[in-house]
RODREN-20598 format. One record per residue (C-alpha): residue in one letter; z, y, x; residue number from 1. Coordinates in pm, 1 decimal. Each point is the difference from the previous one (the first is absolute). Layout:
rest; c3; c2; c1; nr
a; Z; Y; X; NUM
...
This chain:
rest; c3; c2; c1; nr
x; -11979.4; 10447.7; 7687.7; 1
x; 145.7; -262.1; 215.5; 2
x; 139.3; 52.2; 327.3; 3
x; -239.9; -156.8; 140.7; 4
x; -291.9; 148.5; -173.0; 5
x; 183.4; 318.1; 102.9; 6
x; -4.3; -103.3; 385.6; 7
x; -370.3; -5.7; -40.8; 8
x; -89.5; 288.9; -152.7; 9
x; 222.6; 192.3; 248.2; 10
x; -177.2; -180.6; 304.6; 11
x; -344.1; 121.3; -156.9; 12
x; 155.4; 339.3; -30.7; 13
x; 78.2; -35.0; 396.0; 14
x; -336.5; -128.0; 72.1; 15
x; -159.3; 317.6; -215.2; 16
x; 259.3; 220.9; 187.5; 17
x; -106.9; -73.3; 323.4; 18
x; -387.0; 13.9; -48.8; 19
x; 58.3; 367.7; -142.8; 20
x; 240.6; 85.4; 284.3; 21
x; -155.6; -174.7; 316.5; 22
x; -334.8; -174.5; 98.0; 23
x; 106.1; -179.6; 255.6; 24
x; 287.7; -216.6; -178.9; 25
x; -91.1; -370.8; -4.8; 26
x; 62.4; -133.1; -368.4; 27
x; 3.7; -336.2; 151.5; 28
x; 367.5; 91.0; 153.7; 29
x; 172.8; 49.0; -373.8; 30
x; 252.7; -217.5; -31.6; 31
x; -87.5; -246.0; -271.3; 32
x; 324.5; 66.1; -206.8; 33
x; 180.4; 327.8; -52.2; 34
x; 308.4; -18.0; -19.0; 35
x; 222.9; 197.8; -305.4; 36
x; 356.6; 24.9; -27.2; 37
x; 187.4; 136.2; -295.8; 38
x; 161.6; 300.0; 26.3; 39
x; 420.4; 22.0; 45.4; 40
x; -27.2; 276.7; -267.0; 41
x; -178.4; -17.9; -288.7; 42
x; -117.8; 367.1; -37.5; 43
x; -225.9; -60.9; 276.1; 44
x; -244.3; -230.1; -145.0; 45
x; -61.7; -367.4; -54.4; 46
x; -131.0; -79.7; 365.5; 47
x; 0.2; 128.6; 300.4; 48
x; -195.4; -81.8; 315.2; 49
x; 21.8; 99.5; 360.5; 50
x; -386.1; -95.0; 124.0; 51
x; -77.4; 365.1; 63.8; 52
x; 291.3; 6.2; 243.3; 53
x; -58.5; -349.1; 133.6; 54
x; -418.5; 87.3; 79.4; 55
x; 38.0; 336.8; 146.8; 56
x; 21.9; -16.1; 362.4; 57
x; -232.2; -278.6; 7.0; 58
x; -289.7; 121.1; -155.8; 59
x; 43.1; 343.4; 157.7; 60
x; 93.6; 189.7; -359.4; 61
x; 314.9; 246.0; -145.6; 62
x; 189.1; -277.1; -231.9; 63
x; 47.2; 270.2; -220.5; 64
x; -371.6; 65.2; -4.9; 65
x; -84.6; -369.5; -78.4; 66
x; 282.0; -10.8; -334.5; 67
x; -140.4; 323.2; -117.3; 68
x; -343.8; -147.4; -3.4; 69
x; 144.7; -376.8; -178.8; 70
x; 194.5; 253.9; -230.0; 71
x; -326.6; 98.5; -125.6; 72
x; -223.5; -248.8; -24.1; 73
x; 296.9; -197.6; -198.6; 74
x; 55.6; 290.3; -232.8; 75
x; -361.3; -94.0; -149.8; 76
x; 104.6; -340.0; -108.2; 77
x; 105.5; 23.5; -396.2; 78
x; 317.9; -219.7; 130.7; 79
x; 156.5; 251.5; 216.9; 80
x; 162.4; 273.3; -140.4; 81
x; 154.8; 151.4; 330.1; 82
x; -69.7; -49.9; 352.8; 83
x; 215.8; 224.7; 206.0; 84
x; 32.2; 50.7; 396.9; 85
x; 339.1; 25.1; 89.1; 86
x; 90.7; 78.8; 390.7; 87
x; -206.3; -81.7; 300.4; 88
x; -216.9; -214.0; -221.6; 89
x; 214.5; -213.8; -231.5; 90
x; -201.6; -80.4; -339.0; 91
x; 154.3; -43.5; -307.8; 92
x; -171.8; -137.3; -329.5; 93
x; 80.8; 31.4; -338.2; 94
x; -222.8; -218.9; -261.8; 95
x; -87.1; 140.8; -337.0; 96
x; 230.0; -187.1; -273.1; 97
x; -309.4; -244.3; -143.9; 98
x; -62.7; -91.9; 318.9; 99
x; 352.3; -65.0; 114.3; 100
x; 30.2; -188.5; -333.2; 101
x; -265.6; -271.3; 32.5; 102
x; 198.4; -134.0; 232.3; 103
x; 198.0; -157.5; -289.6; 104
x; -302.2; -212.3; -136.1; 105
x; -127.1; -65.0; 321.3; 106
x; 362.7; -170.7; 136.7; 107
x; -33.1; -218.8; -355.2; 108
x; -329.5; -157.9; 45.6; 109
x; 66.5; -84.0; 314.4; 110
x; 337.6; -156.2; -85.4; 111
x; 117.7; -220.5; 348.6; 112
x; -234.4; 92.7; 203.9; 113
x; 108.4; 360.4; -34.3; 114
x; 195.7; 88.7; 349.9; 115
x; -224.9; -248.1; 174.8; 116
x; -202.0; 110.2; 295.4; 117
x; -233.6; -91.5; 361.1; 118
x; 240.9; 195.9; 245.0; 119
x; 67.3; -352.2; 160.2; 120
x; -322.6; -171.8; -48.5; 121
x; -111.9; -211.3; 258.3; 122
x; 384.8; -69.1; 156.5; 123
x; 80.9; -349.1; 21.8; 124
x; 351.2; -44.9; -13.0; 125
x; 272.3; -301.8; 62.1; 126
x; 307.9; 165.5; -141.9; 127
x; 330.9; -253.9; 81.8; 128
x; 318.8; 57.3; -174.0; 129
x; 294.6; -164.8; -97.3; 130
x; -4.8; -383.4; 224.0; 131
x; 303.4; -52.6; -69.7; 132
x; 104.6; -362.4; 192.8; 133
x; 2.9; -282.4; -262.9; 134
x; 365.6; -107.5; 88.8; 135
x; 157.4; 240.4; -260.2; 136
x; -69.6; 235.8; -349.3; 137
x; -158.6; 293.7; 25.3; 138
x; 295.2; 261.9; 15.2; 139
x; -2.1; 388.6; -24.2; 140
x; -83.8; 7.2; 379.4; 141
x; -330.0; -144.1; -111.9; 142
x; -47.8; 204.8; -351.4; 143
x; -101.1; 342.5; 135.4; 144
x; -316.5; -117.6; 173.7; 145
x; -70.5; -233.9; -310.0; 146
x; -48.5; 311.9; -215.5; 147
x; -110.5; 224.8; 254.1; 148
x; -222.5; -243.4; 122.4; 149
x; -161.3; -107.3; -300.5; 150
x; -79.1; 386.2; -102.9; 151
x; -145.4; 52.6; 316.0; 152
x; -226.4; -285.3; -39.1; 153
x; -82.6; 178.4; -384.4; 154
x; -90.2; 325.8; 199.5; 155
x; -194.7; -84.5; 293.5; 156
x; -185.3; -213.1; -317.4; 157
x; -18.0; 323.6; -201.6; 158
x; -183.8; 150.1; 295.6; 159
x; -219.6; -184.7; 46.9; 160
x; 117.8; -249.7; 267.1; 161
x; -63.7; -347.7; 26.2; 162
x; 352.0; -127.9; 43.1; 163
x; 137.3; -311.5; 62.1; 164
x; 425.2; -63.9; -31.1; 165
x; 82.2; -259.0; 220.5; 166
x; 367.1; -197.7; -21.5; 167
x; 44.7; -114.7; 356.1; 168
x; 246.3; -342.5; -10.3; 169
x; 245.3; -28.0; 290.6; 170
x; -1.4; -362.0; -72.7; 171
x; -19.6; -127.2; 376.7; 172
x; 277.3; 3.3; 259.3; 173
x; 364.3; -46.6; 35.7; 174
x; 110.9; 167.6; -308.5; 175
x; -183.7; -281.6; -180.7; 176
x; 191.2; -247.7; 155.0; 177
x; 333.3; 158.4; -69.2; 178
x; -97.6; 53.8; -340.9; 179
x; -54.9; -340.1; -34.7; 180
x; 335.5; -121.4; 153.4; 181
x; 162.0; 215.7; -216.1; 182
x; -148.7; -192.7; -321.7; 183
x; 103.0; -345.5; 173.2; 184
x; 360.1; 114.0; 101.4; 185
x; 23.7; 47.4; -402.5; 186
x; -121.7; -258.6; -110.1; 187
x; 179.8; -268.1; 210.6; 188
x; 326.7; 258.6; 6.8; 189
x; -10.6; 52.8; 355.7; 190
x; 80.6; 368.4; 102.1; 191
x; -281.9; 278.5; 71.2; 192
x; -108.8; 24.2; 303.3; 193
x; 60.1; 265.2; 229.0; 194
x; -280.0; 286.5; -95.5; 195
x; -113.9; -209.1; -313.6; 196
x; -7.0; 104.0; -330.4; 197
x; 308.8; 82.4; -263.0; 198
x; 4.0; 111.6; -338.9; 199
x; -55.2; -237.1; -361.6; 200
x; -338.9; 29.6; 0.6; 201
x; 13.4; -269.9; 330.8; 202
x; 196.5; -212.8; -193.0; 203
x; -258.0; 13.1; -348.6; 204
x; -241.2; -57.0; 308.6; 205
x; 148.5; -281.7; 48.0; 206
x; 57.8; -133.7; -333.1; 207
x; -361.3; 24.6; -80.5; 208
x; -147.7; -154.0; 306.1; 209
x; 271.7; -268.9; -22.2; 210
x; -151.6; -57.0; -358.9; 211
x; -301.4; -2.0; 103.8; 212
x; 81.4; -285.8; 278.9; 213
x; 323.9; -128.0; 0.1; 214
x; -74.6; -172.2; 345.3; 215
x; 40.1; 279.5; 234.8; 216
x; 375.5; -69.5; 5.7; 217
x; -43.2; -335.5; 170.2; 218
x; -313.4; 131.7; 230.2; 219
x; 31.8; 16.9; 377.3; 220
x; 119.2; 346.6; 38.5; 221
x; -325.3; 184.5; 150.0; 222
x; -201.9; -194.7; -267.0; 223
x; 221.1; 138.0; -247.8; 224
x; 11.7; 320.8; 122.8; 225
x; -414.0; 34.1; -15.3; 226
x; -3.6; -147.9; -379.0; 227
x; 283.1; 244.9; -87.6; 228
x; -188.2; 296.6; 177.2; 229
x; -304.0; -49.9; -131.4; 230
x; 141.3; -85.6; -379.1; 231
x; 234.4; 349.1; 25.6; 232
x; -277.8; 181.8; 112.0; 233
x; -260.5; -76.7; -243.7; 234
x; 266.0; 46.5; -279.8; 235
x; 119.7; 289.7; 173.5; 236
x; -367.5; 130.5; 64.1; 237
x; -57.6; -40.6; -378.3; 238
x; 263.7; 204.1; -123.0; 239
x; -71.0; 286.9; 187.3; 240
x; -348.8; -17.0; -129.1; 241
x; 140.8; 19.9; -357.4; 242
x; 268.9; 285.9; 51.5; 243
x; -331.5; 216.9; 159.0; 244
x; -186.7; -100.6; -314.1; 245
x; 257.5; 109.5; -246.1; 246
x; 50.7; 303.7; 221.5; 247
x; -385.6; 87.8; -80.7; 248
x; -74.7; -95.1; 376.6; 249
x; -321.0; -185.0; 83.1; 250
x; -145.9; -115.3; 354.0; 251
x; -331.0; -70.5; 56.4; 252
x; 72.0; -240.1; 291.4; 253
x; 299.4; -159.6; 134.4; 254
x; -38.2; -99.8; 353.9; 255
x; 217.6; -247.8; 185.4; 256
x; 140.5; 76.8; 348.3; 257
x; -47.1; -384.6; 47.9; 258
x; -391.4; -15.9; -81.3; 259
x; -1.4; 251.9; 343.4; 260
x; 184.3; -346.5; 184.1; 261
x; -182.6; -243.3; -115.2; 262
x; -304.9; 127.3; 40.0; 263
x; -12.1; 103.3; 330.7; 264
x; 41.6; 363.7; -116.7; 265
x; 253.7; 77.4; 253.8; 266
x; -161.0; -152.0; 283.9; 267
x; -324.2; 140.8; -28.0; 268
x; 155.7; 368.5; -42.1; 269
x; 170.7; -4.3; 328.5; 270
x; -277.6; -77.3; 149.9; 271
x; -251.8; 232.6; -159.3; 272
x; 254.5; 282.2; 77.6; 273
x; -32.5; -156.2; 336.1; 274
x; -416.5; 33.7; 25.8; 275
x; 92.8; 376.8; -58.2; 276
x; 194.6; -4.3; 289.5; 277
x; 331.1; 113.1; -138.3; 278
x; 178.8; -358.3; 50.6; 279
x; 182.7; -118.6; 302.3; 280
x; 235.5; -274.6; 156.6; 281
x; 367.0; 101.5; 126.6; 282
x; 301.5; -278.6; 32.6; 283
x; -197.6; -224.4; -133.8; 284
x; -28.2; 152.6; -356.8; 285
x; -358.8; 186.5; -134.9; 286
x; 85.0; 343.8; -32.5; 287
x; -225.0; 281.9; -216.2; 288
x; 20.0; 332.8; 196.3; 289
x; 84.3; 204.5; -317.0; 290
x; 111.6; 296.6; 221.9; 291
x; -327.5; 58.7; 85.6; 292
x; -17.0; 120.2; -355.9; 293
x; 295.2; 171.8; -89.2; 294
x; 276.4; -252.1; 7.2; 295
x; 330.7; 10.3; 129.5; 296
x; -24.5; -342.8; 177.9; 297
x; -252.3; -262.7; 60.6; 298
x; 2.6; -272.8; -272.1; 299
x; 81.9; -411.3; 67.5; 300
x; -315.1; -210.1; -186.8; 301
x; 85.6; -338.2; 137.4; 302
x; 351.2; -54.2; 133.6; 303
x; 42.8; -184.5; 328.2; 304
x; 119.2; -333.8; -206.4; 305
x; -417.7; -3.1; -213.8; 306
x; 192.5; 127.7; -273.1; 307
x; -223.9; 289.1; -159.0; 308
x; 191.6; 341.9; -120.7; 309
x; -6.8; 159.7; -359.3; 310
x; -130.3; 243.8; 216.5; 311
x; -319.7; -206.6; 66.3; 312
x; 5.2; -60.4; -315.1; 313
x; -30.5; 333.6; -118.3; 314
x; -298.1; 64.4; 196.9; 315
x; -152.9; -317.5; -164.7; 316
x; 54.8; 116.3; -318.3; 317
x; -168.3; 371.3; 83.8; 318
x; -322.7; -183.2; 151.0; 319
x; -12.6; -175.5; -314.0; 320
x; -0.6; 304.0; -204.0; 321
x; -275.1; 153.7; 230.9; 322
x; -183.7; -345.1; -8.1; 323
x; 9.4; 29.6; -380.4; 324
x; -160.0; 340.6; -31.5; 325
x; 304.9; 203.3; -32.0; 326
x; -134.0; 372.9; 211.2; 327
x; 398.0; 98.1; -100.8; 328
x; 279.1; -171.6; -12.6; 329
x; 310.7; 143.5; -182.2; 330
x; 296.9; -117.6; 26.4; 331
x; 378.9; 96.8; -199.2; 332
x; 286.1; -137.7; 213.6; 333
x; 331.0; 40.5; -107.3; 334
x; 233.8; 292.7; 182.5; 335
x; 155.4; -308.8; 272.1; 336
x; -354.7; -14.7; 114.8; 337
x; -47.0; 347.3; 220.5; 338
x; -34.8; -154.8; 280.5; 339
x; -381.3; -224.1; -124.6; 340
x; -159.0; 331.5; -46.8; 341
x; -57.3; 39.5; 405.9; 342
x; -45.5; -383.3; 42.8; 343
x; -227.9; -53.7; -275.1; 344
x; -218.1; 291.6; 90.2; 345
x; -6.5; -100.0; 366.2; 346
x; -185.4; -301.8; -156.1; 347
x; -234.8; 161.5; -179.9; 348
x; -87.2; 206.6; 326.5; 349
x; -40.1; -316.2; 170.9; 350
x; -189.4; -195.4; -215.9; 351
x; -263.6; 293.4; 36.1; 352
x; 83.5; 219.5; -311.3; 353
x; 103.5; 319.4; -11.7; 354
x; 379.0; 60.6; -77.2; 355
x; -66.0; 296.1; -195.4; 356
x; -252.6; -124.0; -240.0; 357
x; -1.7; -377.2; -44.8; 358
x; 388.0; -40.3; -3.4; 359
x; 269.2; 166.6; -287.6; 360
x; 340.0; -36.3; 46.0; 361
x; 239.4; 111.4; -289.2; 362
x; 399.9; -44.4; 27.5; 363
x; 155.1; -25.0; -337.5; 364
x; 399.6; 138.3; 53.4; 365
x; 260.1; -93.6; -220.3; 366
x; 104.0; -62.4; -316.8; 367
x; 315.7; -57.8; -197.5; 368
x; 102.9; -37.0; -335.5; 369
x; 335.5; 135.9; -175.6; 370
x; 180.7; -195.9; -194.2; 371
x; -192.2; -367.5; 82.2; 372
x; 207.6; -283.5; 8.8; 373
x; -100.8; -208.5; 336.2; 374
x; -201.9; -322.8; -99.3; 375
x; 279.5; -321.5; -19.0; 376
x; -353.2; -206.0; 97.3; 377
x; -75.8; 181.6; 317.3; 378
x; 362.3; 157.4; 104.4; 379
x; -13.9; 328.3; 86.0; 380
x; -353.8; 91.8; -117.9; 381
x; -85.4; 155.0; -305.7; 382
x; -328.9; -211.2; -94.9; 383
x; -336.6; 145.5; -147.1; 384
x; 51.3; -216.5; -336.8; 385
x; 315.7; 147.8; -78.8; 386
x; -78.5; 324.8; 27.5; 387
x; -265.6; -83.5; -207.5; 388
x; 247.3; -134.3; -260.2; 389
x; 197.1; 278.0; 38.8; 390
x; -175.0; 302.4; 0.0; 391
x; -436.5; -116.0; -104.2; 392
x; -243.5; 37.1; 190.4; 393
x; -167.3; 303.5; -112.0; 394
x; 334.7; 181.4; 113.5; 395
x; 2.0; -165.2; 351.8; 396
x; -332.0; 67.7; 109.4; 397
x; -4.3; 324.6; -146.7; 398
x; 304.5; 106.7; 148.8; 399
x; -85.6; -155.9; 366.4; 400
x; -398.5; 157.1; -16.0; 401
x; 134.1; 378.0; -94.5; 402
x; 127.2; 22.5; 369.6; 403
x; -168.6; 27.8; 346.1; 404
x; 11.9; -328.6; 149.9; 405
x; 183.8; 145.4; 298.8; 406
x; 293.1; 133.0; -170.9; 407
x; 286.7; -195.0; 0.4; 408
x; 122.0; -39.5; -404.8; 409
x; 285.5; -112.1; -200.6; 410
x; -45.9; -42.5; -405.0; 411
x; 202.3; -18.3; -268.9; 412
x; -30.8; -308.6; -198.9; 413
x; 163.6; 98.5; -306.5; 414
x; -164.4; 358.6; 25.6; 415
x; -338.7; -214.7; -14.6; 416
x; 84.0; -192.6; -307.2; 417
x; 41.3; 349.6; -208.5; 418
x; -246.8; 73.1; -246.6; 419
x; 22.7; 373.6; 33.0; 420
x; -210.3; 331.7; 143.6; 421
x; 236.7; -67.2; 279.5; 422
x; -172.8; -325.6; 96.7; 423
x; -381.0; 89.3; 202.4; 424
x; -116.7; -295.8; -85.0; 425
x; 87.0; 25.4; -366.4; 426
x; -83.8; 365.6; -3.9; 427
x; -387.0; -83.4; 105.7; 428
x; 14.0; -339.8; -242.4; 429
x; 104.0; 198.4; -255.0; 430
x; -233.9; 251.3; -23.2; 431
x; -275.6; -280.8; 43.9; 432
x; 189.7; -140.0; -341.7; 433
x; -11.8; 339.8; -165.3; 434
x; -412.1; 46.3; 74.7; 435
x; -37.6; -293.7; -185.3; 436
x; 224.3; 68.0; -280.9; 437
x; -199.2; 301.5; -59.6; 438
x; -336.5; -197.9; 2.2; 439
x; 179.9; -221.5; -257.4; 440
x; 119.7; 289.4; -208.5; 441
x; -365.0; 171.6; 26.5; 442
x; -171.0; -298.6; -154.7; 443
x; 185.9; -3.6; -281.3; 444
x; -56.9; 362.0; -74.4; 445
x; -390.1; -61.1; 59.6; 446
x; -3.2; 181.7; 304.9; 447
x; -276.4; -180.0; 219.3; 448
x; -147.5; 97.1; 341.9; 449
x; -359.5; -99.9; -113.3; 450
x; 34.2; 287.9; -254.5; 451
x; -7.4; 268.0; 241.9; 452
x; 24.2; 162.2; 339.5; 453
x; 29.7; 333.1; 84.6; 454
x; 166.7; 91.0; 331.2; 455
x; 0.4; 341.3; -21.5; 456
x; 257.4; -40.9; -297.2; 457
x; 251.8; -124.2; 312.2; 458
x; 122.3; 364.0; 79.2; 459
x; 333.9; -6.7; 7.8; 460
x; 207.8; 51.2; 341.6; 461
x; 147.2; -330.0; -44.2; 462
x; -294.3; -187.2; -43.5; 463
x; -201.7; 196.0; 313.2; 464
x; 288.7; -137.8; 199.6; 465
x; -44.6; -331.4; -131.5; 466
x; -337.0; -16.9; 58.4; 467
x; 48.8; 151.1; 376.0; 468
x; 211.1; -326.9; 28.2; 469
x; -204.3; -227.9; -80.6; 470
x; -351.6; 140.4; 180.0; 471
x; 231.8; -47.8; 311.9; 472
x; 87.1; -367.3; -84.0; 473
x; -288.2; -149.4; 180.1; 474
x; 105.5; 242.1; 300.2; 475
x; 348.0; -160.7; 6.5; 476
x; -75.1; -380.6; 17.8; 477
x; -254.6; 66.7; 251.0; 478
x; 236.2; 166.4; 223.1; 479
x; 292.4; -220.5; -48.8; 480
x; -223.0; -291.8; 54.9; 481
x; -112.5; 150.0; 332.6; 482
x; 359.7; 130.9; 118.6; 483
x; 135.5; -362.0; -113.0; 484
x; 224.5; 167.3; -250.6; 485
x; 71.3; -119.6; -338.0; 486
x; 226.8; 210.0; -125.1; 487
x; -208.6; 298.2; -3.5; 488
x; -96.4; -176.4; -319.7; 489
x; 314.8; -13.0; -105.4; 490
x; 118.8; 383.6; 32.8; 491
x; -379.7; 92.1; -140.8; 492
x; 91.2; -240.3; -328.2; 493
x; 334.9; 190.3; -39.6; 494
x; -197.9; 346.3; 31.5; 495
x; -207.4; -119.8; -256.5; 496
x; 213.6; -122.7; -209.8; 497
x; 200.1; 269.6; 5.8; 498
x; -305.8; 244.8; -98.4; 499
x; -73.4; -235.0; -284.5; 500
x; 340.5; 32.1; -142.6; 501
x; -12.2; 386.6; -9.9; 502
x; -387.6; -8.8; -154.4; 503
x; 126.0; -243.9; -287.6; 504
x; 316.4; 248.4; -101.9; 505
x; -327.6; 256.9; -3.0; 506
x; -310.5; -128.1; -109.8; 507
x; -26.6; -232.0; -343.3; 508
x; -271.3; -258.7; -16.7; 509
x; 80.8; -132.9; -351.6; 510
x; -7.9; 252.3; -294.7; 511
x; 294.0; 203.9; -185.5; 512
x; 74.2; -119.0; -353.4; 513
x; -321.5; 99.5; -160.0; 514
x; -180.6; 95.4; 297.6; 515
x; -337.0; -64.4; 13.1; 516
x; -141.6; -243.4; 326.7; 517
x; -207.4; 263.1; 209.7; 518
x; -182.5; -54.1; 311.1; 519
x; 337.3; 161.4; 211.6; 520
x; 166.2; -303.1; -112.7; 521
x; -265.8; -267.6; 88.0; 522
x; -19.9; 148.7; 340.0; 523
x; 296.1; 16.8; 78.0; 524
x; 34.3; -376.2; -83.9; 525
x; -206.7; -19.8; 270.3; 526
x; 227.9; 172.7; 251.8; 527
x; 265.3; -220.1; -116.3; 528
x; -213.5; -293.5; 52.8; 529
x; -71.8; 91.8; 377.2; 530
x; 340.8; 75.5; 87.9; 531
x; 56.4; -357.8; -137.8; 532
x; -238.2; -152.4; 197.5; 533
x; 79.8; 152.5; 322.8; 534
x; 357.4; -72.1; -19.6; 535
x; -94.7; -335.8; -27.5; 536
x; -225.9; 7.4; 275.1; 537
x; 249.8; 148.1; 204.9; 538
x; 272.6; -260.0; -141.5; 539
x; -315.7; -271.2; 131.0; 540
x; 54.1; 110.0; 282.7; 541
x; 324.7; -86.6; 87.8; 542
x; 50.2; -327.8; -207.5; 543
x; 194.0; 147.7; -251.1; 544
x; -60.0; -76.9; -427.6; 545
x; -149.0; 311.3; -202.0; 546
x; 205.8; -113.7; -345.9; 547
x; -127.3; 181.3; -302.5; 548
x; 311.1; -31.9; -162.8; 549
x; 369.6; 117.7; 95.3; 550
């Protein structure tokens, strides 16, 4: 019996409970869903569920009345062997072994999809990480959100959600400019401007776009300065592209800041947010009254000079979201960026949504490495491709997705590179590895699934507690996915990893010596086989390989 399938029966046990205890109890007020939780202690069952509790006072009935009553119309199902009242109405259940088993097959047939759910259908989601400007490598600063990032996208997927991630490209403004001084200044030796760009990777800039046109040297300098941005940033826009590939990071769209320009993006925002009367004129600038809305200060749009603000710009780039079909917007800004989150939902609010429901701000803190040498390209950055080098990218993301985003982090690169029990990431890989080499080992003792099933053969403590584990697998993505946390994937992989460990030094699938293949064998290949799978589901999940060798 799946948890689901569980969920079910106990909601038609609620339903049954009420007719027999009430007359006046609308059935059309049931939740959907019921909820189940696993219990902290084993002893008391295999789920637990608080309904009783939660439905009392509103439908007028003793909570402990309305679990005695599910407690015994689940005791008639053949799959429950317990259902126990515990308290003011807690409910615990305990499934009979065969039933608990099936589980096993069930998980194999449905292979990926297992873990998969609705919770989030129907949310449309623009989910923006990483934007890193295109005037430098992507550098640790940037590598948290890439893996974080790109799990979250995974989840929000798993649940259901239709999910687009969204590279924004601060490719317009003064930064631009200076980046392309700074690639001129190298290539005609001239020194780097003040607030331009150092480190080698200007000067192999500037080698390639001087290959690629040796005439910039003897432009007029503002003509050379526009060839050698727009050369730098293409090259520059391309390599970040690559290092996000190679880091197992895909974007659906990349948007450039300049398309908001030159399209009249900018222009027609301020004055939309105008028509909703949150726009006015003060010292000759255009001002957006984000106070009204939760800000510290009201915001400049259009400077006094014409110039617009990155600030307008912002708000150009949320209306396009909204314009797009995007109901919520998420966005993962670095831990320098504290200050957007009022500012960016002040926009939000004026552009008509509501702050609390169209608009996600998440702020990445911190990270650092032990032990990384800075990159001699960038200067004193340690850059995304050399920790890849250095330490994989299994180990990275791993490492970076086991830990809230808010929690500031320093790693230990050489620590990462260990292949030991020591290692999470290897820990959870491994046991992936050692699934498999059972499956390998099986087949070449004739042990095959298709021979035989029979789940009440799984009754060993170890194996109830693996198959507790992974019943409340699909529980676990659908929670992280809706609490925007990753690594409770991570810590649930290491639990059941862990629990898959102690059943192997228990439970033998393949035959002793002369041992004849019996059905406890084949099913337990099965067991083995769903672990398996659901490690590397979970592993899916955050970007990271499932080897079947170590």
């Amino acid at each position: 019996m799946t948890p689901e399938e569980l969920s079910r029966a106990v909601r038609d046990a609620l339903q049954a409970a009420l007719a027999a205890l009430s007359d006046t109890v609308d059935a059309e007020s049931l939740p959907e869903r019921i909820q189940l939780q696993r219990p902290k202690q084993r002893e008391h069952g295999d789920w637990s569920t608080n309904i009783a509790l939660q439905l009392g006072r509103r439908v007028g009935l003793a909570p402990r009345a309305i679990a005695d009553e599910i407690a015994a119309q689940l005791r008639q199902l053949p799959s429950v062997a317990k259902a126990e009242v515990a308290g003011p109405g807690f409910l615990n259940i305990t499934l009979d072994a065969a039933a608990a088993g099936e589980l096993a097959r069930t998980i194999v047939q449905r292979g990926p999809d297992f873990g998969r759910g609705h919770s989030l259908q129907g949310h449309v989601i623009n989910l923006e990480y990483v934007s890193a400007n295109p005037t430098g490598p992507l550098h640790i600063g940037h590598t948290r959100w890439a893996a974080l990032g790109d799990s979250l996208v995974r989840l929000l997927r798993a649940a259901g959600a239709d999910v687009t991630a969204e590279y924004y490209i601060n490719d317009a403004g003064s930064q631009m400019d200076k980046f392309g001084e700074s690639i001129v200044a190298r290539i005609t030796g001239a020194d780097v401007p003040e607030g331009g760009y150092n480190g080698a990777y200007v000067a192999e800039l500037a080698s390639k776009v001087a290959a690629e046109d040796s005439s910039i040297a003897t432009l007029p300098r503002e003509e050379a300065i526009d060839q050698a941005r727009e050369a730098g940033y293409r090259l520059q826009l391309a390599e970040i592209r690559d290092v996000l590939q190679e880091f197992g990071v895909h974007f659906d769209e990349w948007f450039s800041e300049r398309t908001l320009h030159g399209s009249g993006a900018v222009a027609s925002a301020v004055q939309r947010l105008r028509d909703q009367g949150h726009v006015y004129d003060e010292g000759g600038a255009v001002w957006l009254r984000t106070t009204t809305f939760g800000d510290d200060k009201d915001r400049v749009l259009i400077k006094a000079d014409g110039s617009p603000t990155y600030f307008a710009a912002d708000a150009a780039y949320y209306l396009s979201k909204k314009d797009r079909g995007y109901t919520e917007k998420i966005y993962l800004l670095g831990a320098d960026h504290h200050g957007y989150v009022g500012r960016l939902k002040a926009i939000a609010a004026c552009a008509g949504d509501d702050p609390g429901v169209n608009i996600e701000i998440l702020i990445g803190q911190l990270v650092s490495v032990g032990g990384a040498k800075l990159s001699k390209r960038a200067g004193n950055i340690i850059e995304l491709a050399d920790l890849i080098d250095w330490i994989g990218t299994d180990a990275i993301r791993y490492s970076l997705e086991r830990y809230p985003a808010d929690t500031p982090l320093s790693l230990d690169g050489e620590e990462l590179r260990k292949k030991s029990n020591d290692n999470p990431v290897f820990y959870v890989q491994y046991a992936h590895a050692r699934t498999a080499s059972v499956a390998r080992n099986a087949a070449d003792l004739a042990v095959a699934r298709v021979d035989g099933f029979d789940a009440s053969l799984l009754a060993d403590s170890t194996e109830a507690t693996l198959l507790a584990l992974l019943a409340d697998y699909p529980r676990i993505v659908a929670n992280a996915a809706q609490l925007r946390e990753p690594h409770r994937i991570a810590r649930y992989l290491e639990e059941l990893a862990s629990a898959y460990h102690k059943w192997y030094d228990v439970c033998r699938v393949t035959p002793q010596g002369q041992e004849e293949v019996t059905d406890t064998h084949r099913t337990r290949l099965w067991l083995n086989d769903a672990v398996g799978q659901v490690l590397a589901n979970g592993l899916d999940l955050l970007g990271v390989s499932a080897p079947e060798r170590m």
